[in-house]
C-alpha positions, 0 to 999 in steps of 0.5 A: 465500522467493527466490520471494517476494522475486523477485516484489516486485523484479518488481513495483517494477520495472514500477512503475518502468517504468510511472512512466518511461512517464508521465514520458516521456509528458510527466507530463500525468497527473500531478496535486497534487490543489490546490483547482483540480485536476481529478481524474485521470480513470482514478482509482477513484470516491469512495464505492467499498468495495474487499476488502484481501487481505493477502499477503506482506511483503519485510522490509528487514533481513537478520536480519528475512528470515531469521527473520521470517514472510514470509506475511502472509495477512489481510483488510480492507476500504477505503472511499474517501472522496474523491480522495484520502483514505480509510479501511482496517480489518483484520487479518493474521497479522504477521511474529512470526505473531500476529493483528494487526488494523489501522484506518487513514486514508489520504492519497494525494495525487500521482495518476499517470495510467498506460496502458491505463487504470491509475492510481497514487496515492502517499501515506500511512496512520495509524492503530493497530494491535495484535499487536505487542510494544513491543520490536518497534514501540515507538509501538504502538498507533500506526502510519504507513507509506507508501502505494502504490496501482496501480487498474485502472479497474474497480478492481482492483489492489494496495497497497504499504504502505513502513514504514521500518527504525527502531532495531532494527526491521526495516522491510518493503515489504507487498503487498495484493491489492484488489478492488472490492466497489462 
């Protein structure tokens, strides 16, 4: 589990530090996609299908890390629509260890251009879910959570999907593996 967690601080870190590059770069990358707006050029294209390999989740509550499921392994799948929304439907083993099966939109409006080609997008998801008792997500079968997405140019990246601590929920940061399928 320390491995786990190890690597999720490892990863916020070098999206901090690829956010402070950007930011000292003059944050000429940065894009509030208005009407007007060019699309951010190293962004995945619209129309592209990419596999969603869910992975591990780092649980924000003490309680919840210590007697939660840390391994989330899933699939699905992500279309995106245009620059900035898009669909993702799946499922995961979840934190309880019960199949859930999500369908989501997403909204990802702030696009960050990186080096070396990368690009960030940051947003938001809804949708419904299933696998979950009212005790343990009380708005089920509805869901939102933030949305961090880093794409290589072909594609290839990861999604961070924030949900917040809420009453007696545990929140948790998730880690998916995306690969581009088109």
């Amino acid at each position: 589990m320390q491995t786990k967690q190890h690597t999720l601080i490892i990863i916020a870190v070098a999206m901090a530090l690829a956010l402070g590059t950007a930011h000292a770069q003059g944050i000429k990358g940065i894009s509030m996609d208005a009407p007007m707006t060019a699309p951010v050029p190293s962004a995945p294209d619209h129309g592209a299908w990419a596999l969603d390999i869910s992975t591990t989740s780092y649980h924000l509550r003490q309680w919840a890390r210590d007697s939660l499921n840390q391994d989330n392994p899933g699939l699905g799948v992500e279309y995106q629509y245009s620059h900035n929304w898009g669909a993702a439907a799946g499922f995961y083993k979840n934190s309880y260890s019960r199949t859930s099966v999500y369908a989501t939109a997403t909204y990802t409006p702030l696009h960050i251009s990186l080096p070396e080609g990368f690009s960030m997008a940051a947003g938001g998801l809804a949708g419904a879910i299933s696998g979950y008792t009212s005790a343990e997500a009380p708005d089920r079968p509805l869901m939102a959570a933030a949305l961090l997405e880093i794409r290589s140019r072909q594609g290839y990246g990861i999604n961070l999907v924030g949900v917040p601590n809420a009453g007696q929920s545990a929140g948790f940061i998730g880690l998916q593996l995306v690969v581009p399928l088109t």
